[in-house]
Rosetta silent file (secondary structure, phi, psi, omega in degrees, C-alpha in Angstrom):
SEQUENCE: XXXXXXXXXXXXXXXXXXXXXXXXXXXXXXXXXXXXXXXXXXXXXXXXXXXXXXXXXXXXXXXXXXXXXXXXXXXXXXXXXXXXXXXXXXXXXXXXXXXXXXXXXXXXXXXXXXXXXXXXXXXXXXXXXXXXXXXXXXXXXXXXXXXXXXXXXXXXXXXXXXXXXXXXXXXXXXXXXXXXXXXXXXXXXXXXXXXXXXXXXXXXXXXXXXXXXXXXXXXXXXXXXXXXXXXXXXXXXXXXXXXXXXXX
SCORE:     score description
SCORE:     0.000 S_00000001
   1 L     0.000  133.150  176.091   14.103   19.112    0.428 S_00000001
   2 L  -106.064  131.046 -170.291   12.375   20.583   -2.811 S_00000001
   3 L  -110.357  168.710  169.904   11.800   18.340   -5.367 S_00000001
   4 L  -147.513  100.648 -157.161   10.131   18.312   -8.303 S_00000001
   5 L  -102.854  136.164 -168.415    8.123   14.921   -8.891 S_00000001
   6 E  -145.698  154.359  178.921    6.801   13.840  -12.347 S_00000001
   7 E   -64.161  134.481  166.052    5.949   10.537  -14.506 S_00000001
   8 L   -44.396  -44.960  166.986    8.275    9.613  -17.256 S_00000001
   9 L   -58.911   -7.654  177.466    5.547   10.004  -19.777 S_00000001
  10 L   -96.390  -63.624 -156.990    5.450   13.612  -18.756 S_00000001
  11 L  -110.690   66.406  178.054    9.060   13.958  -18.739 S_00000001
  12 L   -41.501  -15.827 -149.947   11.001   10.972  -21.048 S_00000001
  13 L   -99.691   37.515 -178.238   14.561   12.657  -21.582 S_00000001
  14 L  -114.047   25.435 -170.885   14.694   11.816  -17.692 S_00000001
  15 L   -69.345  -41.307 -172.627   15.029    7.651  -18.884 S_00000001
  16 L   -68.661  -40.843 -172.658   18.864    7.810  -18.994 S_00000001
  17 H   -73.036 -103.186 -171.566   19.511    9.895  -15.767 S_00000001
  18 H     7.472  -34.751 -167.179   17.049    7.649  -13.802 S_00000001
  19 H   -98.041  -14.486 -174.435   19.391    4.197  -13.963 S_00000001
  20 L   -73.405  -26.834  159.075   22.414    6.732  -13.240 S_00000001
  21 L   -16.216  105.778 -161.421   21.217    7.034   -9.715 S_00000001
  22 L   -72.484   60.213 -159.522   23.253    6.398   -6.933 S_00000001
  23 L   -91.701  177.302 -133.236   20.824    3.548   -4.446 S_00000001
  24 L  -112.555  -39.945  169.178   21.652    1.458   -1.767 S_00000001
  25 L   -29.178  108.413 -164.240   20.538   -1.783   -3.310 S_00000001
  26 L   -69.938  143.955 -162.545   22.881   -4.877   -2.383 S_00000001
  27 L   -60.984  -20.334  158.983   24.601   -6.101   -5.166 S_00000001
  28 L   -45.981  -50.385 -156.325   23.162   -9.667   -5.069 S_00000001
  29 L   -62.129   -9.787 -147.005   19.672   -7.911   -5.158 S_00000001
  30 L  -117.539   -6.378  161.804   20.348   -6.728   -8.872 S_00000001
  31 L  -105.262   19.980 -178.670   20.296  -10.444  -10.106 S_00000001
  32 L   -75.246  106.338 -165.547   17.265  -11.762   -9.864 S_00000001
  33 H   -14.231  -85.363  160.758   16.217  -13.226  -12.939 S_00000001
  34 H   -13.126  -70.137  135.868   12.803  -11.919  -13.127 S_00000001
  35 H   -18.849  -76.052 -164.814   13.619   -8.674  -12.215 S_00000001
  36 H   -66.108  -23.502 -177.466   16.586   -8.306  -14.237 S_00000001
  37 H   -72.731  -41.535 -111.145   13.856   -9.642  -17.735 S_00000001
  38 H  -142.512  -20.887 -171.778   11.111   -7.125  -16.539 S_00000001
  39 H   -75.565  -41.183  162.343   12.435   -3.974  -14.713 S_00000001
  40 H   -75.341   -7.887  165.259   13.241   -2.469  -17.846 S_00000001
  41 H   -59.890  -63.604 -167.836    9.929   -3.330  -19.628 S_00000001
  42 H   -37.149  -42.441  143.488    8.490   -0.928  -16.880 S_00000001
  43 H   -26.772  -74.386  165.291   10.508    1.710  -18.139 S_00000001
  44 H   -54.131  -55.849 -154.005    9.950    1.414  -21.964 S_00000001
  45 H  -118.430   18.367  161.018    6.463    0.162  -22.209 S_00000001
  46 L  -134.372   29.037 -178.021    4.683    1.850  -18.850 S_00000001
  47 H   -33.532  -21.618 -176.059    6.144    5.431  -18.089 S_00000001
  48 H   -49.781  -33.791 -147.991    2.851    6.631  -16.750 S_00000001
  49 H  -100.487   15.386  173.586    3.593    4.339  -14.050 S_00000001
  50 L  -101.411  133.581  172.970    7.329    5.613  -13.221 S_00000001
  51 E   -96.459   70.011  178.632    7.818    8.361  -10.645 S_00000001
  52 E   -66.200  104.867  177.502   10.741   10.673  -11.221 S_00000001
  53 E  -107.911  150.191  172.972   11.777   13.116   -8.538 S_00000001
  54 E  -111.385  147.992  153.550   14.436   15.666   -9.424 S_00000001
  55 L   -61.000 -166.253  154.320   16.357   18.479   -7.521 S_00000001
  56 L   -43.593  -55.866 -170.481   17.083   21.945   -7.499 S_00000001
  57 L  -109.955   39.933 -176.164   19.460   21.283  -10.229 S_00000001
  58 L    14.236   53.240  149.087   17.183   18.794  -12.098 S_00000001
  59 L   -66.755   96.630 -106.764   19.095   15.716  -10.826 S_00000001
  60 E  -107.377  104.673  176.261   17.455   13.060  -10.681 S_00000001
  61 E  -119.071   35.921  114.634   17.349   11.909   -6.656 S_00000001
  62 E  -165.538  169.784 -152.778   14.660    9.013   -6.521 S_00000001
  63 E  -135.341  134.244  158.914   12.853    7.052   -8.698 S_00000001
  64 E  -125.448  136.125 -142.567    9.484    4.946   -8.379 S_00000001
  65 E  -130.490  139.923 -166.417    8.515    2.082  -10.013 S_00000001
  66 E  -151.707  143.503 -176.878    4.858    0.768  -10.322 S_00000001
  67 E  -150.084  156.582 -159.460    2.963   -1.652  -12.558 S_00000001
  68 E   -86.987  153.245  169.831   -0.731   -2.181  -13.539 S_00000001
  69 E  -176.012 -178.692 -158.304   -2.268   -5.592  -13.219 S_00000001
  70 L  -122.606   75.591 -160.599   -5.531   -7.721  -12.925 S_00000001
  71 L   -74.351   -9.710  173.476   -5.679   -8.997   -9.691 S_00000001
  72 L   -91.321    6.600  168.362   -9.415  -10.306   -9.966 S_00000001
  73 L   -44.756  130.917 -168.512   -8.180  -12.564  -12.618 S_00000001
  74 L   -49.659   81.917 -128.895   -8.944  -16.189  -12.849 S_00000001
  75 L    91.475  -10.543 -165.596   -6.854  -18.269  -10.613 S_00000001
  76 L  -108.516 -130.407 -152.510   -5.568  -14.847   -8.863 S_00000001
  77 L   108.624  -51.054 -164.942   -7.448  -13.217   -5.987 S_00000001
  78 L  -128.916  142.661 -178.063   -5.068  -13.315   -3.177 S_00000001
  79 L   -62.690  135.711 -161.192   -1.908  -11.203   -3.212 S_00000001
  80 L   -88.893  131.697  155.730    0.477  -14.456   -4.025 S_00000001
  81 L   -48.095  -25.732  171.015    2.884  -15.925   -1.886 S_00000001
  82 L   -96.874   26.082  170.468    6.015  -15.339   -4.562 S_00000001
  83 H    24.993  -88.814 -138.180    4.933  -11.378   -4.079 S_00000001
  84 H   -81.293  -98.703  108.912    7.883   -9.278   -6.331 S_00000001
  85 H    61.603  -96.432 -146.811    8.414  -11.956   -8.652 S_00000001
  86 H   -68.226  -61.107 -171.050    4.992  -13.302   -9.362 S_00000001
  87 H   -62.783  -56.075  154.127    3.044   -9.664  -10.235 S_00000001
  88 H    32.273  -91.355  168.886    5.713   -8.777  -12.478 S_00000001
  89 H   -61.037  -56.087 -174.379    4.903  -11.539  -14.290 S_00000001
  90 H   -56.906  -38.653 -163.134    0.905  -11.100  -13.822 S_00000001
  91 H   -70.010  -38.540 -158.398    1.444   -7.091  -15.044 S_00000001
  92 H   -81.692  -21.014 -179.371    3.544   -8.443  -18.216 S_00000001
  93 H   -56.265  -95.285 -171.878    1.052  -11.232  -18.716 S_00000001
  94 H   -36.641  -36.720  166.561   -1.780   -8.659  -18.943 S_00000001
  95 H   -64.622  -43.002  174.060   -0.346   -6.343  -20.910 S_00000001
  96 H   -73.579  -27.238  164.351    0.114   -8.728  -23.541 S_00000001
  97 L   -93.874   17.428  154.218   -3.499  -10.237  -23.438 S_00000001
  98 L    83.617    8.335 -163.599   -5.006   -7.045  -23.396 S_00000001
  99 L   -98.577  114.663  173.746   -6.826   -7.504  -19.611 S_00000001
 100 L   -33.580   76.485 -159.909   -8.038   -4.767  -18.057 S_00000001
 101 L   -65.881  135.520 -176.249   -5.871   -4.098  -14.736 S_00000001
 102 L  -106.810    6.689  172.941   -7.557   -3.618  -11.734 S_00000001
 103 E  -164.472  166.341 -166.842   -4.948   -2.675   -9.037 S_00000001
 104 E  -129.963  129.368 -175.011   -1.473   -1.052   -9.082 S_00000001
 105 E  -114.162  148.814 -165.568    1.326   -2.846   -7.044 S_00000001
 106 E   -84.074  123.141  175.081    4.314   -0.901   -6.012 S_00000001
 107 E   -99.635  -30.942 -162.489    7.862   -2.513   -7.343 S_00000001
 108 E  -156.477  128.929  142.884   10.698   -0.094   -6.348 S_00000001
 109 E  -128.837  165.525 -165.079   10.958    3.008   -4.445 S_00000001
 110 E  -173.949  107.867 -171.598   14.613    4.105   -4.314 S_00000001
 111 E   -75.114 -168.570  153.837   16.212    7.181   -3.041 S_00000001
 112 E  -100.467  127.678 -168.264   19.736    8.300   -4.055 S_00000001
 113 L   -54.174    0.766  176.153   22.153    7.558   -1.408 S_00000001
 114 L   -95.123  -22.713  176.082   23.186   11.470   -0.794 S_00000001
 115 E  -118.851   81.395  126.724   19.748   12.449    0.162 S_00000001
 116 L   -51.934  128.965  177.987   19.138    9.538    2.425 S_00000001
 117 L    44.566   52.356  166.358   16.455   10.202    5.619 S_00000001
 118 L  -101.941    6.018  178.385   15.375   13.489    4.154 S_00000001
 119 L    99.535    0.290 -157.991   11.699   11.931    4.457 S_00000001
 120 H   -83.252  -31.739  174.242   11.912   11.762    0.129 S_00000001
 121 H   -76.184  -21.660  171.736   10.986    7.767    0.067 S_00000001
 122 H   -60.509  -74.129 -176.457    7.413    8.845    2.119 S_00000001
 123 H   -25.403  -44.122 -151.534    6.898   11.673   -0.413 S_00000001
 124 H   -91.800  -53.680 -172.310    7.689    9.130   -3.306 S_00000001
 125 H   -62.884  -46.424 -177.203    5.329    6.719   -2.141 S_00000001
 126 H   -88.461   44.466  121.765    2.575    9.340   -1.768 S_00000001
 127 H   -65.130  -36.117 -171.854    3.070   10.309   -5.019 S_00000001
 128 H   -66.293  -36.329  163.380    2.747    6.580   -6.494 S_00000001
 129 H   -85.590  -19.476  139.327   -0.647    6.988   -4.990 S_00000001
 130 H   -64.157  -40.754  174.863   -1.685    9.827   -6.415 S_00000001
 131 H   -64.910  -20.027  172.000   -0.870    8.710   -9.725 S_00000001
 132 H   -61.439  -66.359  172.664   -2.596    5.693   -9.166 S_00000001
 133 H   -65.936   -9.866  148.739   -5.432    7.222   -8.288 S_00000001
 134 H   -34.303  -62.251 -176.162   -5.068    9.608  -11.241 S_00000001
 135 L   -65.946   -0.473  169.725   -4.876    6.385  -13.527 S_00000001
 136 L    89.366   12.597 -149.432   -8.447    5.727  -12.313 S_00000001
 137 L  -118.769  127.291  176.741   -7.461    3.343  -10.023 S_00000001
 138 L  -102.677    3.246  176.138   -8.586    2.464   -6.096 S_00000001
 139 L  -142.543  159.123 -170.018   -5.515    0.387   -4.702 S_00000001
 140 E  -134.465  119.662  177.848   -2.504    0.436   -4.139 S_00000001
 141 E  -119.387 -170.064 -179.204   -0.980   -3.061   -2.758 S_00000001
 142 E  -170.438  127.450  175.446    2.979   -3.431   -2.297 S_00000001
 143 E   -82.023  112.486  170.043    5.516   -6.547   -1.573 S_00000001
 144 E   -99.480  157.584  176.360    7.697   -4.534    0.518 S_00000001
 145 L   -87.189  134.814  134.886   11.569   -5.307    1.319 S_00000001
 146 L   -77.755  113.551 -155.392   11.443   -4.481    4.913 S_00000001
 147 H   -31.788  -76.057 -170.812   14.428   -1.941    5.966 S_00000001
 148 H   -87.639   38.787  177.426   15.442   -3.312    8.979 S_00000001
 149 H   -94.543  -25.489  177.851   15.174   -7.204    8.550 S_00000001
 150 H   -55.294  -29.252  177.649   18.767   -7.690    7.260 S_00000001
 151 H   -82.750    2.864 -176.295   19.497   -7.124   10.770 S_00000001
 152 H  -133.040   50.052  176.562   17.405   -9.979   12.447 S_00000001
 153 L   -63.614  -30.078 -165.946   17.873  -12.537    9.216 S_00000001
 154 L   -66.689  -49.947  176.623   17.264  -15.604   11.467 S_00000001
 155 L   -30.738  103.771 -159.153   13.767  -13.843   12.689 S_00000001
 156 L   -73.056  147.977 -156.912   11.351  -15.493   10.612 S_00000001
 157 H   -71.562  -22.781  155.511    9.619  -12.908    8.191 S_00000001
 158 H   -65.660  -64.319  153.071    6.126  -13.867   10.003 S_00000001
 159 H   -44.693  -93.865 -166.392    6.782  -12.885   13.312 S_00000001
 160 H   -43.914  -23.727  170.349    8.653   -9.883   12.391 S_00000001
 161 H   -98.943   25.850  154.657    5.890   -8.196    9.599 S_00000001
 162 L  -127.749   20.770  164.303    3.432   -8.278   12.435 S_00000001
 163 L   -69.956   90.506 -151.943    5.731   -6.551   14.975 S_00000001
 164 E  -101.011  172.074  161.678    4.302   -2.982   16.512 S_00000001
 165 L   -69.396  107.271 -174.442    5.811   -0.660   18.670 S_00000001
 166 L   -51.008  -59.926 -150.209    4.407   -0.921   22.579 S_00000001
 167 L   -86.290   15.738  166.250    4.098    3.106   22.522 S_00000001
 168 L  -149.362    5.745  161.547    2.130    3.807   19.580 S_00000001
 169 L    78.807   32.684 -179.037    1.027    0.329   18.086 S_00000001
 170 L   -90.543  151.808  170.943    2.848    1.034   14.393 S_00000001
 171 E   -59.252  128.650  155.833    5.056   -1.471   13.081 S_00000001
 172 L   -29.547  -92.275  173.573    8.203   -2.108   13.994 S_00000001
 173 L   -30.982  134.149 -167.351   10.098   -1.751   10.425 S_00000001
 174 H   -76.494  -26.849 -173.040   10.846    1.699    9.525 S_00000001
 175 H   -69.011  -42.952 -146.583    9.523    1.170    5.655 S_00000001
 176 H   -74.244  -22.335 -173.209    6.192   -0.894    6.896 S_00000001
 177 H   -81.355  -14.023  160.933    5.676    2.156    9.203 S_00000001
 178 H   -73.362  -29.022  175.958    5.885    4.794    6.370 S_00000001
 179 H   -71.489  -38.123 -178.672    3.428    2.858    4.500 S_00000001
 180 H   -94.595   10.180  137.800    1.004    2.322    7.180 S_00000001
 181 H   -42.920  -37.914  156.490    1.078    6.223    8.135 S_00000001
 182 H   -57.642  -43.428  164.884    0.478    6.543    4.948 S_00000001
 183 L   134.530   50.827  178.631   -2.882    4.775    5.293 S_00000001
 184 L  -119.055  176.373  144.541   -2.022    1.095    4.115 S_00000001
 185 L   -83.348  158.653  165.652   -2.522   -2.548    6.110 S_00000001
 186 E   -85.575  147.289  161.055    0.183   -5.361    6.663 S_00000001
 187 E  -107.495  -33.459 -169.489   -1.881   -8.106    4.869 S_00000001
 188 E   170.491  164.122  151.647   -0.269  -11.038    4.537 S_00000001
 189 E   -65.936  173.218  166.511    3.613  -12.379    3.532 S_00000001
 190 E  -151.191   75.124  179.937    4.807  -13.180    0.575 S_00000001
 191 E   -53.805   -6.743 -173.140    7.773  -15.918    1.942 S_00000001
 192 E  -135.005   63.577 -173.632    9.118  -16.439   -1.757 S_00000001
 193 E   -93.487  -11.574  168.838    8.785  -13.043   -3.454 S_00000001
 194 E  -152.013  120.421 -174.163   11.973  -13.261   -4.890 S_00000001
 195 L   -92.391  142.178  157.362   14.782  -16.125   -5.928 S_00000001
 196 L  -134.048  107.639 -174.875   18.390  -15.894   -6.533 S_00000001
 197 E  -113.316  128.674  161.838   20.043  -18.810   -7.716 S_00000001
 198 E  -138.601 -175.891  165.844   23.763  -18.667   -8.745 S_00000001
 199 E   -70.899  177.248 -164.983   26.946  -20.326   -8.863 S_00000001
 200 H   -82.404  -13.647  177.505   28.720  -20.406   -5.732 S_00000001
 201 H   -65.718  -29.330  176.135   31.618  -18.208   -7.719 S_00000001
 202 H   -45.908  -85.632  174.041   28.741  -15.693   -8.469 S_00000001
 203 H   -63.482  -14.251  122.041   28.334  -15.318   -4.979 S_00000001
 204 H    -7.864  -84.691 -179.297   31.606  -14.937   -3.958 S_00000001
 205 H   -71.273  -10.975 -170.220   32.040  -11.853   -5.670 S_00000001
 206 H   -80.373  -22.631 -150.877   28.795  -10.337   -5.015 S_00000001
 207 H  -127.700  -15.682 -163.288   29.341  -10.681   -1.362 S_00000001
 208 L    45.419   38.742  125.205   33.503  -11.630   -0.666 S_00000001
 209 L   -57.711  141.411  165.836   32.243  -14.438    1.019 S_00000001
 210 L   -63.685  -31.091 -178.508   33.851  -17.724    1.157 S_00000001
 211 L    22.822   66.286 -150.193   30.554  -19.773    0.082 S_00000001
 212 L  -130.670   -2.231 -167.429   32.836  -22.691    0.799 S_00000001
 213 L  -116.184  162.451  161.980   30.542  -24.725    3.174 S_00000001
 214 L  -102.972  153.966  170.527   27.074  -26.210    3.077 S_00000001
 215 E   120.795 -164.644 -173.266   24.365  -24.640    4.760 S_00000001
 216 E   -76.433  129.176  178.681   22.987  -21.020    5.877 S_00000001
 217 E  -115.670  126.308  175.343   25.436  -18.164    4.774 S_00000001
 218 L   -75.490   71.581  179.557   24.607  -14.819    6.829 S_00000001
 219 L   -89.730  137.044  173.646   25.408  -11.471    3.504 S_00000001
 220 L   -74.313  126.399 -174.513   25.012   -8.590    4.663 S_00000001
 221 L   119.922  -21.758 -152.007   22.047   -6.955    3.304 S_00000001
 222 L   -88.608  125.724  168.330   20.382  -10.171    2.832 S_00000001
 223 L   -73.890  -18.218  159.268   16.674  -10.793    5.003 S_00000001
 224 L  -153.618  177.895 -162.430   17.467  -14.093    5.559 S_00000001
 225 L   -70.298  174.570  174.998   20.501  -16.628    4.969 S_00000001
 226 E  -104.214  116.025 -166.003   21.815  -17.920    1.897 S_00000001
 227 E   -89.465  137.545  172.230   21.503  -21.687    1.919 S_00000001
 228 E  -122.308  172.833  179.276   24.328  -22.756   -0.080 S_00000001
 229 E  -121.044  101.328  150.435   25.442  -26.246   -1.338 S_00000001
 230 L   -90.452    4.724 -178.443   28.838  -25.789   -1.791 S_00000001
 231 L  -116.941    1.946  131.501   29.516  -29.146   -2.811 S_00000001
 232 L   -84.083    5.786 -163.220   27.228  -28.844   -5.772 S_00000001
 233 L    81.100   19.480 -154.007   28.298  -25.352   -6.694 S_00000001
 234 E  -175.887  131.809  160.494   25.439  -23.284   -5.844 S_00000001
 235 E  -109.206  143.900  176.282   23.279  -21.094   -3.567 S_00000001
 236 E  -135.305  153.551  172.157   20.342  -19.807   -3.802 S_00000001
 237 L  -105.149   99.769 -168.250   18.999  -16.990   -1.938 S_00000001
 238 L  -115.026  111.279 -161.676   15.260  -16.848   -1.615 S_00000001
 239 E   -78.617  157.791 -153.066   13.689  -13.437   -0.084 S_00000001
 240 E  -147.369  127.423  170.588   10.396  -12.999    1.853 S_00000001
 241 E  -114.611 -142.313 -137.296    8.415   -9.126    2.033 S_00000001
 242 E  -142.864   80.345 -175.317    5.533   -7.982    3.393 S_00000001
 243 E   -74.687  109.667  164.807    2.394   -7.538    1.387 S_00000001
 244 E  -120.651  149.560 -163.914    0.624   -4.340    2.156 S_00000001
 245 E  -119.395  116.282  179.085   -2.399   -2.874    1.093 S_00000001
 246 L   -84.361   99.657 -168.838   -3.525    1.162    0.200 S_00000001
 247 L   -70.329  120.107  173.457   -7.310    1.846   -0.223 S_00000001
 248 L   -76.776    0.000    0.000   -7.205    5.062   -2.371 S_00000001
């Protein structure tokens, strides 16, 4: 497919078409606090660090999302167990105290659901690593969503982000295996990289579930269940990636 992939800061008028995108993304996924404060900060106050690919007809068919941060920081060190969630926070942190980032973690790549398996989220990624290294930069790390975990939720996220393939020794998961083709490691988990706490009516509609019981609710899309308390009102769903890391 020919694309044409560029940074927001080179090309701004593409901020409105970019959220018009048609992804995949379950609708639960879109309420995570954090996320929902911070996604649009990326946008606004870091375009270098947004990847815009367009068509033929200069449509906008995936988008990447990347933020700067200072992972040698004082208390920091180790890619964090709340992954998504917690750098986020460390990138927005840093920006506002002025601290010099020292590694660029990957937040979102996200195709448009008509060009699906044309190969465009590999492409997307190795752009976010060229720009990175562009930006002066020598890593790349990334809390990944693993594709094909919704379909194993009970498989606990350890076992499963250190699963290869007998015939070529690659990972199982189709995303961790575009990344490490790409040239990254699995490194480590991140079991709490992202929370979703709602009412139980919340989830209801996100999912047309019953959420009527206590205990593990199976949503499709979800990497592992949703424990709810229905007899307090509330579930929360808390999501587990895959930290991996790209030496530029």
């Amino acid at each position: 497919m020919d694309v044409n992939i560029s940074t927001l800061a080179e090309r701004p008028q593409l901020q409105g078409p970019l959220w018009q995108m048609i992804d995949l993304w379950p609708e639960f996924m879109l309420h995570d606090p954090i996320g929902w404060a911070n996604i649009g900060r990326i946008v606004a106050e870091l375009p270098e660090y947004v990847l815009v690919a367009t068509d033929a007809d200069d449509k906008v068919v995936a988008r990447a999302f990347s933020v700067p941060f200072q992972l040698g920081a004082k208390g920091r060190g180790e890619l964090p167990a709340t992954g998504w969630d917690q750098v986020l926070l460390w990138a927005f942190s840093d920006l506002r105290h002025g601290r010099i980032p020292d590694t660029v973690s990957a937040i979102e790549v996200a195709v448009d659901e008509g060009v699906q398996g044309t190969g465009l989220s590999a492409r997307m990624l190795a752009a976010m690593r060229d720009n990175a290294r562009a930006l002066g930069f020598r890593e790349v790390v990334a809390p990944v969503r693993p594709s094909a975990k919704h379909r194993e939720p009970g498989t606990s996220i350890e076992e499963y982000a250190f699963r290869t393939r007998p015939e070529d020794g690659l990972p199982y998961d189709p995303w961790l295996r575009v990344h490490v083709r790409a040239g990254a490691t699995v490194e480590a988990v991140a079991p709490a990289s992202m929370t979703i706490a709602a009412s139980v009516g919340q989830w209801r509609e996100w999912t047309g579930l019953p959420f009527d019981a206590d205990g593990p609710v199976e949503v499709e899309g979800a990497l592992v269940p949703v424990h709810c308390e229905a007899s307090r009102g509330y579930a929360v769903y808390v999501e587990p990636n895959v930290w991996v890391r790209h030496r530029l």
